[in-house]
N, CA and C atoms as an extended XYZ file, in Angstrom:
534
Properties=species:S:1:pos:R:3:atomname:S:1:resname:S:1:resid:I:1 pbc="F F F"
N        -3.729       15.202        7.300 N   UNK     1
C        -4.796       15.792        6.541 CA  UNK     1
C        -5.344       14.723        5.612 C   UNK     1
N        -6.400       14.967        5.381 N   UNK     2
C        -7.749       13.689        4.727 CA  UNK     2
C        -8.438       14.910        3.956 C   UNK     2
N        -8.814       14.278        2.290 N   UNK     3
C        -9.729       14.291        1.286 CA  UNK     3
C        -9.917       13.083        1.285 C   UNK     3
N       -11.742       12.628        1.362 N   UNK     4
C       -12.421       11.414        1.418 CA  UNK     4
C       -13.572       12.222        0.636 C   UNK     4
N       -13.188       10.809       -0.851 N   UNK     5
C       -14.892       10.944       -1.938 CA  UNK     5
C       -15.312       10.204       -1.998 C   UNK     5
N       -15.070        8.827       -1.204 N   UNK     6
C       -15.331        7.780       -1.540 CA  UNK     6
C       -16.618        6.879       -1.616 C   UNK     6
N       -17.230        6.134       -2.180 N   UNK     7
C       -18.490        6.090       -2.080 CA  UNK     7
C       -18.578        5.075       -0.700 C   UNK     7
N       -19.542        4.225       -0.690 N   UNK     8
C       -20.091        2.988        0.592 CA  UNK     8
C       -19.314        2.337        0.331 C   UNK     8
N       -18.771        1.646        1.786 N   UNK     9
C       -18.394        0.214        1.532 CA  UNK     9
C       -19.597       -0.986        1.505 C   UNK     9
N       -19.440       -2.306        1.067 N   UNK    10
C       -17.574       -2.898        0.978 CA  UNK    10
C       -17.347       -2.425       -0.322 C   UNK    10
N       -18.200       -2.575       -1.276 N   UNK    11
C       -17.960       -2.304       -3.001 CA  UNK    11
C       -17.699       -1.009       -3.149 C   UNK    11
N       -16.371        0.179       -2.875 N   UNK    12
C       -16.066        0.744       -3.701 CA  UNK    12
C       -16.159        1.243       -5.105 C   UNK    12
N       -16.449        1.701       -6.045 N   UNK    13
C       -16.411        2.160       -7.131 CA  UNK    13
C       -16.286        3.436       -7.719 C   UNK    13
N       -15.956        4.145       -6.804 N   UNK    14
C       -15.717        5.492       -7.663 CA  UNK    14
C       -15.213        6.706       -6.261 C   UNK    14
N       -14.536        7.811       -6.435 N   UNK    15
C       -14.051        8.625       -5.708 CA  UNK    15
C       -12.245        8.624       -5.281 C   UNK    15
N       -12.298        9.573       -4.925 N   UNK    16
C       -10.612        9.702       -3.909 CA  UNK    16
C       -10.466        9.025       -2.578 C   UNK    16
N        -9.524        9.166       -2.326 N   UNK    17
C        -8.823        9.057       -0.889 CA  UNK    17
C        -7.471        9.529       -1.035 C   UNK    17
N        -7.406       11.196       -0.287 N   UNK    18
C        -6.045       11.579       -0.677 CA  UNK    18
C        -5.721       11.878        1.156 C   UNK    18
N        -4.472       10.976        1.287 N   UNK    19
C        -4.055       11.704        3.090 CA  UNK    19
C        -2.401       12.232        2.707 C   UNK    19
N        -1.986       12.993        3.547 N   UNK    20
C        -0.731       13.702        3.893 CA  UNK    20
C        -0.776       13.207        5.402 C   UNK    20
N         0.509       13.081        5.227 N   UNK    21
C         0.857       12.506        6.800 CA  UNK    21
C         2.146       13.635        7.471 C   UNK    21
N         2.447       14.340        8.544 N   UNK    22
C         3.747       14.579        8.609 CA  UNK    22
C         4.143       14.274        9.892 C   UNK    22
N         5.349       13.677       10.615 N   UNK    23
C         5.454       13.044       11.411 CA  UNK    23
C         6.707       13.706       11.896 C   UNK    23
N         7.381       14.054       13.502 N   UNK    24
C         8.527       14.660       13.683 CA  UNK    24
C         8.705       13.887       14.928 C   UNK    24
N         9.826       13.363       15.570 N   UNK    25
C        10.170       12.249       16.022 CA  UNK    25
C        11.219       12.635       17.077 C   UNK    25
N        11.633       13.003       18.103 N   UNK    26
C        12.719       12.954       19.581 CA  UNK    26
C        12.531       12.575       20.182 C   UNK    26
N        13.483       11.727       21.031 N   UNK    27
C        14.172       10.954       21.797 CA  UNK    27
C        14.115       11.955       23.285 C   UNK    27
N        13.169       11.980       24.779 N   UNK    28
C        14.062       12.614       25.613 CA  UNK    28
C        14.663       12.449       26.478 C   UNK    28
N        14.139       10.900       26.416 N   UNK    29
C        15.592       10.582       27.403 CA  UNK    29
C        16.688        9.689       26.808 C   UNK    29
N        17.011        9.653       25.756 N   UNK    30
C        18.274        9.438       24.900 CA  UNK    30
C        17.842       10.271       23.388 C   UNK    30
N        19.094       10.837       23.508 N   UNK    31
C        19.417       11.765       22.212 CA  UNK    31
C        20.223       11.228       21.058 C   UNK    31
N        19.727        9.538       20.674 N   UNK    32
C        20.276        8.935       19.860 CA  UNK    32
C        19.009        9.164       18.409 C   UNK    32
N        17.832        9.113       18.490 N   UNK    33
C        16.955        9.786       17.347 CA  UNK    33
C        16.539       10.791       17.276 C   UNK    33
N        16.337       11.301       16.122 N   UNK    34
C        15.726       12.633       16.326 CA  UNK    34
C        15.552       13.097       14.345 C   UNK    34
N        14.122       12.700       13.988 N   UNK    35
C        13.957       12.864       12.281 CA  UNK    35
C        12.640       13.131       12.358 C   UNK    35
N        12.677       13.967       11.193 N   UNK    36
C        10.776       14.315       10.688 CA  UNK    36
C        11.044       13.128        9.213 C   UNK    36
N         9.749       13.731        8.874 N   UNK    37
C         9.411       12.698        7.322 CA  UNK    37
C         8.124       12.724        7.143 C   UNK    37
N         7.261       12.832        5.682 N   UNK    38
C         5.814       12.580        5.373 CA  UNK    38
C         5.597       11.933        5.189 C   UNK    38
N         4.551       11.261        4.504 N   UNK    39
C         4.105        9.983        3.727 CA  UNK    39
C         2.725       10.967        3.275 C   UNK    39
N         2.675       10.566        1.723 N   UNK    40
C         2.006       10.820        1.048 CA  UNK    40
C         0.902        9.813        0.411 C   UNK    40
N        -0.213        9.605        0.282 N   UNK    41
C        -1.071        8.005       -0.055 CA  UNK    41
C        -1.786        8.713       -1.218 C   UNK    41
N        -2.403        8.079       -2.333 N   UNK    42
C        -3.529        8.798       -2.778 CA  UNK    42
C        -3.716        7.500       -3.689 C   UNK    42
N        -5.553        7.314       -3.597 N   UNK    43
C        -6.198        6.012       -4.266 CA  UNK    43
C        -7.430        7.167       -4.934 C   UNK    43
N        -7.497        5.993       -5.922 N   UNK    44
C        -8.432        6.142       -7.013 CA  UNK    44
C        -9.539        5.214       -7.408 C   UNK    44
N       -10.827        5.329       -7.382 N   UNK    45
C       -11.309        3.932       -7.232 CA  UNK    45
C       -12.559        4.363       -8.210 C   UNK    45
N       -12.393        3.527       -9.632 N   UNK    46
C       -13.790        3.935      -10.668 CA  UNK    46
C       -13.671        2.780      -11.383 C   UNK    46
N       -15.113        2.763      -12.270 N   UNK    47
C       -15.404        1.706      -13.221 CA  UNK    47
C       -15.055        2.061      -14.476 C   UNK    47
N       -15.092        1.308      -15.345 N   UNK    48
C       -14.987        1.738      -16.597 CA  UNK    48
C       -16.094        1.269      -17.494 C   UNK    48
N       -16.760        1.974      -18.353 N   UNK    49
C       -18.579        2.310      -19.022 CA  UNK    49
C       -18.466        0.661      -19.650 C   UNK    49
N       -17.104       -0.039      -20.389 N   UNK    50
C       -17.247       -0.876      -20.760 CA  UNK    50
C       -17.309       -2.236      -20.125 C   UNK    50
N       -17.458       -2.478      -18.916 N   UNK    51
C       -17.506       -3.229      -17.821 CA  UNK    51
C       -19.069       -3.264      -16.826 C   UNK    51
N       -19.171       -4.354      -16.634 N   UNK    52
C       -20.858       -4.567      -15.489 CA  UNK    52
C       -20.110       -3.224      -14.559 C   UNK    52
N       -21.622       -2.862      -13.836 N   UNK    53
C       -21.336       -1.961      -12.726 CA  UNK    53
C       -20.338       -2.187      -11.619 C   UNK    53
N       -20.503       -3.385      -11.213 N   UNK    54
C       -19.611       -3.650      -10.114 CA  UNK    54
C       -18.083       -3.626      -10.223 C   UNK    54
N       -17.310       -4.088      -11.528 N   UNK    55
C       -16.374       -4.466      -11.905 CA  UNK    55
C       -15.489       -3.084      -11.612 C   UNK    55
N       -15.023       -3.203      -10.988 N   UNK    56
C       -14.373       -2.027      -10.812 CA  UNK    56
C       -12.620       -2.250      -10.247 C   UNK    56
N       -11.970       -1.002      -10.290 N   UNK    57
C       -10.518       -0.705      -10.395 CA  UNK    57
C       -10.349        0.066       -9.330 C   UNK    57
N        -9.063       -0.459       -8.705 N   UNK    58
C        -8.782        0.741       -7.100 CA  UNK    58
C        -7.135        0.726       -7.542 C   UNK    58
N        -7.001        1.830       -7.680 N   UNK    59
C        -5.107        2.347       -8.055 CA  UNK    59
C        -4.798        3.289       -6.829 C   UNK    59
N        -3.521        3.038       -5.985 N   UNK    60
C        -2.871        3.883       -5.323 CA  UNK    60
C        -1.372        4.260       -5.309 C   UNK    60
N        -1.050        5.085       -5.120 N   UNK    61
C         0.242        5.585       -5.141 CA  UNK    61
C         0.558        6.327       -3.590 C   UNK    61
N         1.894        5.910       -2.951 N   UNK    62
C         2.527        6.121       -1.819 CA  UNK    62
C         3.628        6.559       -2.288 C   UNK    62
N         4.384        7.949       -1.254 N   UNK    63
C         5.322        8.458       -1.294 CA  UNK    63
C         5.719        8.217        0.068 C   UNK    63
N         6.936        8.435        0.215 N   UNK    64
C         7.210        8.354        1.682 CA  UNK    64
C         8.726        8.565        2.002 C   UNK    64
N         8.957        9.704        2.852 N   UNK    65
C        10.530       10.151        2.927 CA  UNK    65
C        11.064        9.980        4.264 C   UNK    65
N        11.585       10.212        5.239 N   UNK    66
C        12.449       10.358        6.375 CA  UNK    66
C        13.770       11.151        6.042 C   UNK    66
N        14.161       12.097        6.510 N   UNK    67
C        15.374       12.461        6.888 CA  UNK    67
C        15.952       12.583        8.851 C   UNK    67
N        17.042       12.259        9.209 N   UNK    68
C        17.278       12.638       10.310 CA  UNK    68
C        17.777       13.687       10.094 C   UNK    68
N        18.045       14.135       12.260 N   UNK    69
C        18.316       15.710       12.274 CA  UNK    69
C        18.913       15.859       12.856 C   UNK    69
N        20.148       16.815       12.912 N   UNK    70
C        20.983       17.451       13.937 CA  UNK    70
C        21.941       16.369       14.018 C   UNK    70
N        22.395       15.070       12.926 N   UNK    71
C        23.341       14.413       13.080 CA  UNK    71
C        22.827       13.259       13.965 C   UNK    71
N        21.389       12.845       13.885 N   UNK    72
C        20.857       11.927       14.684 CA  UNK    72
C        20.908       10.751       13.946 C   UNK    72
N        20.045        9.651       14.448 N   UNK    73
C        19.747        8.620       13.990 CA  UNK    73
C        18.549        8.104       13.390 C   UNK    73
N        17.729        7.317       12.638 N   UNK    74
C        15.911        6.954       12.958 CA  UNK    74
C        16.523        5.639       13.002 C   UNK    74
N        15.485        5.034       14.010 N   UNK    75
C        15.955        3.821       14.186 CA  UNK    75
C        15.408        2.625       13.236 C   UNK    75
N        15.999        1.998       13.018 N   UNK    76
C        15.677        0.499       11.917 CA  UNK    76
C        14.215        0.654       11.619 C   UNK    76
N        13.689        0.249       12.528 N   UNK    77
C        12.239        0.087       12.621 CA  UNK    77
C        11.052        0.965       12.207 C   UNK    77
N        11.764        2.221       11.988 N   UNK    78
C        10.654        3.372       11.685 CA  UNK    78
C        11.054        3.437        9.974 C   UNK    78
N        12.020        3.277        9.672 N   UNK    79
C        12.386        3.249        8.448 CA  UNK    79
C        11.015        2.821        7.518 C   UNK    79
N        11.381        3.683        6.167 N   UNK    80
C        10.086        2.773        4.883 CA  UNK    80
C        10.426        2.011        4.801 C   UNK    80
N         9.010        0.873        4.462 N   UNK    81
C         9.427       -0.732        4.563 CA  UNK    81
C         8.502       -0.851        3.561 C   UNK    81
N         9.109       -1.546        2.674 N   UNK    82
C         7.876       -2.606        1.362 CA  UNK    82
C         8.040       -3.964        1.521 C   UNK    82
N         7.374       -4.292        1.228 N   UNK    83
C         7.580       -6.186        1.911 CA  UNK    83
C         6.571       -6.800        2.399 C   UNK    83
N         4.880       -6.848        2.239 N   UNK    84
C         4.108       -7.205        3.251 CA  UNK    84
C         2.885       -7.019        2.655 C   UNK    84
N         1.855       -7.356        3.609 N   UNK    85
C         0.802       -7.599        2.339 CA  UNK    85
C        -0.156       -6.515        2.698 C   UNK    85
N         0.324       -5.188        2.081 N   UNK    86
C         0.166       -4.162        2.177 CA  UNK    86
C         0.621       -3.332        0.963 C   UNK    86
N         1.911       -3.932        0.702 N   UNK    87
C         2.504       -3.335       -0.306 CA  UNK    87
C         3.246       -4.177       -1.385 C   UNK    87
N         4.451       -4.835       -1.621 N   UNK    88
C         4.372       -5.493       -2.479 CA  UNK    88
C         4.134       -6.944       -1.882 C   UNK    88
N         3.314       -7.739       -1.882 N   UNK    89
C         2.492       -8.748       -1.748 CA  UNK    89
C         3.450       -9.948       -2.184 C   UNK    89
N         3.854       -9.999       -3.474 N   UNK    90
C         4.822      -11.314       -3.458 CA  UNK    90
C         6.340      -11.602       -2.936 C   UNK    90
N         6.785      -10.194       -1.927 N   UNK    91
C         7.769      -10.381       -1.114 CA  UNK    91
C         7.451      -10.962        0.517 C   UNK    91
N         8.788      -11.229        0.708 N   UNK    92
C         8.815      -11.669        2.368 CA  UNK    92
C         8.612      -10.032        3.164 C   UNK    92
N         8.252      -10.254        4.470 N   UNK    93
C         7.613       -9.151        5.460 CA  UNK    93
C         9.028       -8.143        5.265 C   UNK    93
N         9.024       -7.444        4.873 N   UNK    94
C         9.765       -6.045        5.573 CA  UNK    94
C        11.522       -6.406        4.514 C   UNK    94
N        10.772       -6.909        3.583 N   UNK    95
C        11.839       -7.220        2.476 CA  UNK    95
C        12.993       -6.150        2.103 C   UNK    95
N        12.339       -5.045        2.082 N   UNK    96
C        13.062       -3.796        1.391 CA  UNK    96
C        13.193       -2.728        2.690 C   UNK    96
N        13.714       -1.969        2.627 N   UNK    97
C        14.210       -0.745        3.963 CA  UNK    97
C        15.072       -0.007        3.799 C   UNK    97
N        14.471        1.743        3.487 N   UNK    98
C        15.267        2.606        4.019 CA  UNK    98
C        14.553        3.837        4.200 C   UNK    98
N        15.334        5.000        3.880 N   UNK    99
C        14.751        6.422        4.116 CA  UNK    99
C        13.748        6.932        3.498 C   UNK    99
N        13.197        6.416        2.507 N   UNK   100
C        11.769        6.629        1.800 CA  UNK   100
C        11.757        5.444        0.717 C   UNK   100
N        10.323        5.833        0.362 N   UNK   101
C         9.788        4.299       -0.509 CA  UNK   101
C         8.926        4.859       -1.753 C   UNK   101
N         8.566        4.347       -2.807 N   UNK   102
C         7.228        4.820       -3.734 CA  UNK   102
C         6.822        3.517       -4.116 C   UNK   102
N         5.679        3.591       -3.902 N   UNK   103
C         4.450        2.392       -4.108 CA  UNK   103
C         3.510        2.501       -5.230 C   UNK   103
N         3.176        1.409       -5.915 N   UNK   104
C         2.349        1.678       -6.860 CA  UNK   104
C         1.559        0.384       -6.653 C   UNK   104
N         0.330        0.485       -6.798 N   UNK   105
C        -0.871       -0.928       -6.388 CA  UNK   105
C        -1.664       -0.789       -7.139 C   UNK   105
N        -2.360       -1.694       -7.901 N   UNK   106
C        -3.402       -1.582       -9.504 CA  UNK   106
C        -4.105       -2.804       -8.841 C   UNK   106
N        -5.547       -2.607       -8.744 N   UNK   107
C        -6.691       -3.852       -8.497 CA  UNK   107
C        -7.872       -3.654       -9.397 C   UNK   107
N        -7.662       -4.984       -9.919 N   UNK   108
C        -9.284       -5.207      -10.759 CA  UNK   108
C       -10.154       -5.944       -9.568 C   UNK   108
N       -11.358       -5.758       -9.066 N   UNK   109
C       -11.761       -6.104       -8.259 CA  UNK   109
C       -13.413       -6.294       -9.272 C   UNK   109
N       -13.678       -7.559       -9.009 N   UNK   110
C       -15.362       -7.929       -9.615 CA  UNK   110
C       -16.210       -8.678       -8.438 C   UNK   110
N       -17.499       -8.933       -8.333 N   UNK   111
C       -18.057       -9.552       -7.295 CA  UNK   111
C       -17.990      -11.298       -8.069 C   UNK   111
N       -18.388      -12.073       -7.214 N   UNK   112
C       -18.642      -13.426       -7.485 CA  UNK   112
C       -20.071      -13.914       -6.921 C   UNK   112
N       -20.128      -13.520       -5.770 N   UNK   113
C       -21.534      -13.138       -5.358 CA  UNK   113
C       -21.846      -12.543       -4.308 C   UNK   113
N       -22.844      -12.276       -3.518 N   UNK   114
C       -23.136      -11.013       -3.033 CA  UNK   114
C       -22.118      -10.666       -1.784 C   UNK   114
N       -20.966      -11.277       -1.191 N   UNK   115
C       -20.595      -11.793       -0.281 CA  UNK   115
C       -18.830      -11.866       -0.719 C   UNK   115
N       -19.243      -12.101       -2.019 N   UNK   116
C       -17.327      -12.525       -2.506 CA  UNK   116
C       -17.025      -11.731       -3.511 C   UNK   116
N       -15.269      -11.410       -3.483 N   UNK   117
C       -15.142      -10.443       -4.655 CA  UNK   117
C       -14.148      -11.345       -4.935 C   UNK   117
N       -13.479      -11.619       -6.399 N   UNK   118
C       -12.515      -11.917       -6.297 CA  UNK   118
C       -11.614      -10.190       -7.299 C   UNK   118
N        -9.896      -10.793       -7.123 N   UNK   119
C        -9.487       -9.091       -7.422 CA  UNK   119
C        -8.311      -10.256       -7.635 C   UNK   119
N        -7.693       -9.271       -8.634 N   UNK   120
C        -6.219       -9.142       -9.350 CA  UNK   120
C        -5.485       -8.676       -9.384 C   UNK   120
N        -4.164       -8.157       -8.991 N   UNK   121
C        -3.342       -7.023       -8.730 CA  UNK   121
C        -2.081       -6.951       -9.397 C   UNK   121
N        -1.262       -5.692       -9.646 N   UNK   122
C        -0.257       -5.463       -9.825 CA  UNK   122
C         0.438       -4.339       -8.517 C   UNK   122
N         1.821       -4.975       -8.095 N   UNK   123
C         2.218       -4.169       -7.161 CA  UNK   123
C         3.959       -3.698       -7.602 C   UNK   123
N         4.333       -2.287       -7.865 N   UNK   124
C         5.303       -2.056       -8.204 CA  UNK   124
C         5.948       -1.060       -6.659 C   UNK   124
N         7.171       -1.324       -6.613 N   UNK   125
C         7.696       -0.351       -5.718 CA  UNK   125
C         9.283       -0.387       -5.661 C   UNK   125
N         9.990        0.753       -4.429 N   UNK   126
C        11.155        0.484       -4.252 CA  UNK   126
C        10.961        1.548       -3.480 C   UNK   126
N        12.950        1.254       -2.248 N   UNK   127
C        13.148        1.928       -1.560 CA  UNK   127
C        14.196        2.941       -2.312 C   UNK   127
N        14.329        3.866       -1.100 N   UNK   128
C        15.736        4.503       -1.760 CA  UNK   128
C        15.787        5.648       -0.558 C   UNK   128
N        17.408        6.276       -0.534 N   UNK   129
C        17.616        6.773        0.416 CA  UNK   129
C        17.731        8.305       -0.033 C   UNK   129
N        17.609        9.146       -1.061 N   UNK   130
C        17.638       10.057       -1.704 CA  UNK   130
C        17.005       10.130       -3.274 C   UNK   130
N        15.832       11.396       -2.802 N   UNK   131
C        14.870       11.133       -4.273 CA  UNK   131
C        15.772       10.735       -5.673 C   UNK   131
N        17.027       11.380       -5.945 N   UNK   132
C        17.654       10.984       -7.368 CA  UNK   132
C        17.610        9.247       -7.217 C   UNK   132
N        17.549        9.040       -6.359 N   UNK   133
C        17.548        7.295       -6.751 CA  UNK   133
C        16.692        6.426       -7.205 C   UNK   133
N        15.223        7.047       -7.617 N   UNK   134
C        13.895        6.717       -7.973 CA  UNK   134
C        14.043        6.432       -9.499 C   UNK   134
N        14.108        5.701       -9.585 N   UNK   135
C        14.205        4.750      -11.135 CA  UNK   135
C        13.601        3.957      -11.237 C   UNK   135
N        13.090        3.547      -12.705 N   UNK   136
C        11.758        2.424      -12.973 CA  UNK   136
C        12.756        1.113      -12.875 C   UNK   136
N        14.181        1.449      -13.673 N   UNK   137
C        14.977       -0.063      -13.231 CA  UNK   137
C        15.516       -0.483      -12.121 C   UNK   137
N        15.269        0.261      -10.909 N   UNK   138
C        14.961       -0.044       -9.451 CA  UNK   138
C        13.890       -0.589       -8.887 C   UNK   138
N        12.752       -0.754       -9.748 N   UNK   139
C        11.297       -1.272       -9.208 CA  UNK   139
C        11.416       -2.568       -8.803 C   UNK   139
N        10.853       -2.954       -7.746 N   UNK   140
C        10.263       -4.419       -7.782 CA  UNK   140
C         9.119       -4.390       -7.824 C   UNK   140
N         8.764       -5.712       -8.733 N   UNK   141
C         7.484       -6.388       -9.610 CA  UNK   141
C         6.529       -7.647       -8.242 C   UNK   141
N         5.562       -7.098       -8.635 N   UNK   142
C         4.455       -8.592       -7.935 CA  UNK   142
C         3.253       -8.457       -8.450 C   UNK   142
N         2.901       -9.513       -8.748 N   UNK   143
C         1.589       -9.398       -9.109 CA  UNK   143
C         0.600      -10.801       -8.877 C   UNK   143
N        -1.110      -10.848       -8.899 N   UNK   144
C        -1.544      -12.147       -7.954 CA  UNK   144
C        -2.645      -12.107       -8.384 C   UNK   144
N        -3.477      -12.899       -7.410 N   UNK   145
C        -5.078      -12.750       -7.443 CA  UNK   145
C        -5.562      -13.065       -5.635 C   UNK   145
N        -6.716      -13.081       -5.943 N   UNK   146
C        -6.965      -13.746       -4.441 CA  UNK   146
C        -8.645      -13.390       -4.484 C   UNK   146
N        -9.251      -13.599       -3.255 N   UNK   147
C       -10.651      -13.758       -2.749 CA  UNK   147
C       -11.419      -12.752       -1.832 C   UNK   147
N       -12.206      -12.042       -1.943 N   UNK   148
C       -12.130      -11.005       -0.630 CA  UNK   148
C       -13.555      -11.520       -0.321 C   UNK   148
N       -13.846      -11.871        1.223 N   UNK   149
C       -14.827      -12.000        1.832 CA  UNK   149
C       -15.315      -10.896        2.224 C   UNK   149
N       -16.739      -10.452        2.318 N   UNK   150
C       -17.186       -9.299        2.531 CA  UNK   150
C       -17.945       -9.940        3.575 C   UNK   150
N       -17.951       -8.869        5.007 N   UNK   151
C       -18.308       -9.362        6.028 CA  UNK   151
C       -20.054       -8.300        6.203 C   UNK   151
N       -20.605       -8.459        6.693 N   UNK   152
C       -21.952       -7.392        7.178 CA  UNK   152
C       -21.505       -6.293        7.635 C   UNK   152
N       -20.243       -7.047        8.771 N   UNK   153
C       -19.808       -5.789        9.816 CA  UNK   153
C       -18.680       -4.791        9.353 C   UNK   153
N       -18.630       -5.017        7.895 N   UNK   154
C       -17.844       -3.624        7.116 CA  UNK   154
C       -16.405       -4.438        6.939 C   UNK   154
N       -15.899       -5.316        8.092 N   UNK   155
C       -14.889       -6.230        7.862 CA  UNK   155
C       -14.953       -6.765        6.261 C   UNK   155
N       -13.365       -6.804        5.910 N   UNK   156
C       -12.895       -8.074        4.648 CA  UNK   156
C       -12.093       -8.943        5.073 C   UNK   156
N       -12.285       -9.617        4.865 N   UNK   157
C       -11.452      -11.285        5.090 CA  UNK   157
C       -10.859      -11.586        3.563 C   UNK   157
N        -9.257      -11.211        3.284 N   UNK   158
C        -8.659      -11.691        2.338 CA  UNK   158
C        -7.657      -12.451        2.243 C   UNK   158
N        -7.823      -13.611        1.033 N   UNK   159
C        -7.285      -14.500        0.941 CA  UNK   159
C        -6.120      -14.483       -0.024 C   UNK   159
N        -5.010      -13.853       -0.811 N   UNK   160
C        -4.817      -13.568       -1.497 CA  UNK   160
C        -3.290      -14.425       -1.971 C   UNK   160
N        -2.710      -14.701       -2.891 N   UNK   161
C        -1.485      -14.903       -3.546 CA  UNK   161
C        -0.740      -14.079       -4.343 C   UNK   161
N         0.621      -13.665       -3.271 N   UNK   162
C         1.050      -12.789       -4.842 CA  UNK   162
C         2.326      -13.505       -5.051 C   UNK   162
N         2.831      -13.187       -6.340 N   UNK   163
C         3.766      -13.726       -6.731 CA  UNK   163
C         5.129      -12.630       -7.407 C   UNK   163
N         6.414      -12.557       -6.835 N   UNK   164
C         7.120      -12.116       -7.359 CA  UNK   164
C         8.407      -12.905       -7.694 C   UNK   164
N         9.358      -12.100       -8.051 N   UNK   165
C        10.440      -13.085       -9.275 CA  UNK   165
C        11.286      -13.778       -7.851 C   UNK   165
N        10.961      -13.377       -6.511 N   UNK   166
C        11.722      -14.250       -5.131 CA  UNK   166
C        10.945      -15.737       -4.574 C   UNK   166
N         9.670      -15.224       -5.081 N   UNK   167
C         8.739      -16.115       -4.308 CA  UNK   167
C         7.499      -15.839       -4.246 C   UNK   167
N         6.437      -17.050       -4.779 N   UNK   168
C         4.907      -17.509       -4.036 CA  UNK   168
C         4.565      -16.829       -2.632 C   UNK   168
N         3.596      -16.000       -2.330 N   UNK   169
C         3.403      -15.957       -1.243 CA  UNK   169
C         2.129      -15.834       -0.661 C   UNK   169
N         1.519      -16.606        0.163 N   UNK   170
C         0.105      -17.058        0.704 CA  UNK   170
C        -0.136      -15.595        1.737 C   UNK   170
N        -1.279      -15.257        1.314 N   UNK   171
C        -1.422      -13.941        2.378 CA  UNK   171
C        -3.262      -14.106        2.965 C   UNK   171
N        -2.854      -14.247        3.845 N   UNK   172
C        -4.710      -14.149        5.156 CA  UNK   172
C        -4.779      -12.813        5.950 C   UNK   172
N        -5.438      -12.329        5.554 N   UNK   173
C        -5.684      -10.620        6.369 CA  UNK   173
C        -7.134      -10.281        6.654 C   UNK   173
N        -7.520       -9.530        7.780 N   UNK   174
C        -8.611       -9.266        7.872 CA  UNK   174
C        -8.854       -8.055        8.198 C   UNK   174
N        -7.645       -7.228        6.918 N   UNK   175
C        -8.159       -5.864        6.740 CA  UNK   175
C        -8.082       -5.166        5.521 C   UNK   175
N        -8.520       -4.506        4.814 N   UNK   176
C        -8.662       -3.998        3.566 CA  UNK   176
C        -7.439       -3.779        3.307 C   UNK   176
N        -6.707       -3.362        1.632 N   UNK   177
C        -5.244       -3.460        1.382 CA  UNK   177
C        -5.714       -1.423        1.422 C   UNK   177
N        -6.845       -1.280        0.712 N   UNK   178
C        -6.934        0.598        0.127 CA  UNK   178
C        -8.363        0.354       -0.079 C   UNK   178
């Protein structure tokens, strides 16, 4: 399920984006998996009166659970993953992993010219395998800057650096983060 307020791309500035995801998962010809789980997303994207028009802010928040069933398995790979330049940005790919995740992403995003944005971010998150384990002194920290090319054809081309307390990390993507 999708709520979309969002205004035109590429420049964003104001509206929602709220999705629910629910996902249920068997195995039929091996009865080694077998788990449901949601994922929850929701972004926020406005200016603030004391800032040029363009200058604008995109905040999102991710939930995301898995349980298995009937004494099954989910396999490695389907597991929540933070680690990537998607989510926390100054880790290595697929850094963190388990049965659910919460994400937090903060962008100041301004133009440079008609074509370039540059943007600033903060990225907080963590895994955990049961909601009581969601603690702020469980978070991992990243935070960066980088370049976003704005293409005609709705494409972004981003160039970005984030940095967390493991490591520098150079990120090239040619798809929007939110």
């Amino acid at each position: 399920m999708q709520y979309d307020s969002r205004g035109l791309y590429p420049r964003l500035s104001r509206g929602q984006l709220i999705r629910f995801m629910y996902r249920y998962h068997r195995e039929f010809d091996d009865e080694r998996y077998e788990y449901h789980g949601f994922r929850f997303a929701a972004t926020q994207y406005f200016t603030l009166p004391i800032l040029a028009r363009h200058r604008r802010f995109a905040v999102r928040g991710v939930l995301e659970k898995l349980w298995p069933l009937n004494g099954k398995e989910i396999p490695f790979y389907e597991l929540s993953v933070l680690g990537d330049a998607y989510t926390l940005r100054g880790y290595d790919e697929d850094r963190f992993r388990d049965l659910g995740s919460l994400l937090f992403n903060v962008e100041y995003r301004y133009p440079v010219w008609d074509f370039l944005d540059a943007v600033l971010f903060v990225d907080a998150g963590q895994v955990y395998r049961d909601f009581d384990q969601i603690a702020f002194n469980r978070f991992r920290y990243g935070f960066g800057t980088g370049l976003r090319i704005l293409t005609g054809l709705g494409a972004t081309i981003r160039l970005e650096v984030g940095i967390s307390t493991e490591r520098a990390r150079f990120l090239l993507q040619t798809q929007r983060i939110f």
